[in-house]
C-alpha positions in Angstrom: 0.0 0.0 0.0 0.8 3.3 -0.3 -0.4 6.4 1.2 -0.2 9.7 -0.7 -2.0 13.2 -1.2 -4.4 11.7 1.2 -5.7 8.7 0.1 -4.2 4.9 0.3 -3.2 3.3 -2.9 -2.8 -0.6 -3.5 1.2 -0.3 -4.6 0.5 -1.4 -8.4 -2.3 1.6 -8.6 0.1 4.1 -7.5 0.7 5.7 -10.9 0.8 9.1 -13.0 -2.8 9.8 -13.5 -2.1 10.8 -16.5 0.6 8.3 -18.7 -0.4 5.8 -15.9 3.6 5.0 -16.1 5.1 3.8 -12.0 6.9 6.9 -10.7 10.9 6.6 -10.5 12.4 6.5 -7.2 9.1 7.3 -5.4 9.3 10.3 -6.3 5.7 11.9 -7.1 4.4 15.1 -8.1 1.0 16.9 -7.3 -1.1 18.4 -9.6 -4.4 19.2 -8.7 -4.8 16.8 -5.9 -3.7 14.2 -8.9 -0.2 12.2 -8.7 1.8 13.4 -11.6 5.7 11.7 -12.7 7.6 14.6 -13.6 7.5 15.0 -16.8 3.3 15.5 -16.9 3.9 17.8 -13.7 6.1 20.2 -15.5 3.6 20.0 -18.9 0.8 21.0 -16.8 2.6 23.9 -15.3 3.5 25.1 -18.8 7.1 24.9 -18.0 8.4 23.4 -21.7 10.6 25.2 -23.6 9.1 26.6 -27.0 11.7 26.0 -29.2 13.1 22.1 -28.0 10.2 21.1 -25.9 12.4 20.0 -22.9 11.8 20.7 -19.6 12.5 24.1 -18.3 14.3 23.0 -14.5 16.3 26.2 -13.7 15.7 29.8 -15.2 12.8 30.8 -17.3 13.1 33.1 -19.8 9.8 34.8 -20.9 10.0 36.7 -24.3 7.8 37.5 -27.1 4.7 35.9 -25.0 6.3 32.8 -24.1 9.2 30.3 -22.4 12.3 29.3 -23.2 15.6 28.0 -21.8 18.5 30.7 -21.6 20.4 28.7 -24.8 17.4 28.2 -26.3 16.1 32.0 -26.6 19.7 33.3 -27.8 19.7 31.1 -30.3 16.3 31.7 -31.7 16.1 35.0 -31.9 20.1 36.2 -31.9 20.0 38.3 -29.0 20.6 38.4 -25.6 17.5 36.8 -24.1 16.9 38.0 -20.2 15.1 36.5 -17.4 12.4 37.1 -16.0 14.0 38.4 -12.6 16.0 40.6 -14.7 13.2 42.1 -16.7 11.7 42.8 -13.7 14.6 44.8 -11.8 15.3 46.9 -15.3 11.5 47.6 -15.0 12.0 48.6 -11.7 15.0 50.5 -12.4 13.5 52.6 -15.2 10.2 53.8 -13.1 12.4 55.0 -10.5 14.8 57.1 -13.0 11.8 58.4 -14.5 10.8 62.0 -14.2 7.7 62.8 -11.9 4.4 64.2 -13.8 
């Protein structure tokens, strides 16, 4: 048996409730109040990559509307891609150099 999220599971129903694949390691993500491997967690978070599809683990970087991994936004669009924390200090930055109405 196994008890997770709240409820008791016989050990062979224990699964993604989504790909219905046996998580690795015991290691099981929530979703929902649904257990989730980590591949389907990260899918249903919107946390893939737009250009390669992989998984974004570390930093995010938003641009033109969506995410990408650091390498991954440079490379597309042949510029220096920033992150999000970084957008949002320069934002910060620029309303506090601006002049007052």
């Amino acid at each position: 048996m196994a008890v997770a999220l709240g409820r008791t599971y016989h050990s062979d129903c224990f699964v993604c409730s989504i790909c219905q694949s046996p998580f690795i390691g015991d290691v099981c993500y929530e979703h929902d109040s649904q257990p989730l491997c980590e591949w389907h967690w990260y899918i249903q978070n919107g946390l893939l990559c737009a250009e390669c599809g992989g998984i974004i683990k570390n930093q995010c970087v938003l641009t033109r509307g969506k995410k990408y991994h650091q390498v991954c936004a440079e490379s597309k669009y042949g510029e220096s891609a920033i992150t999000i924390e970084e957008a949002r200090r320069q934002l910060k930055a620029a309303k506090s150099s601006a002049p007052a109405a």
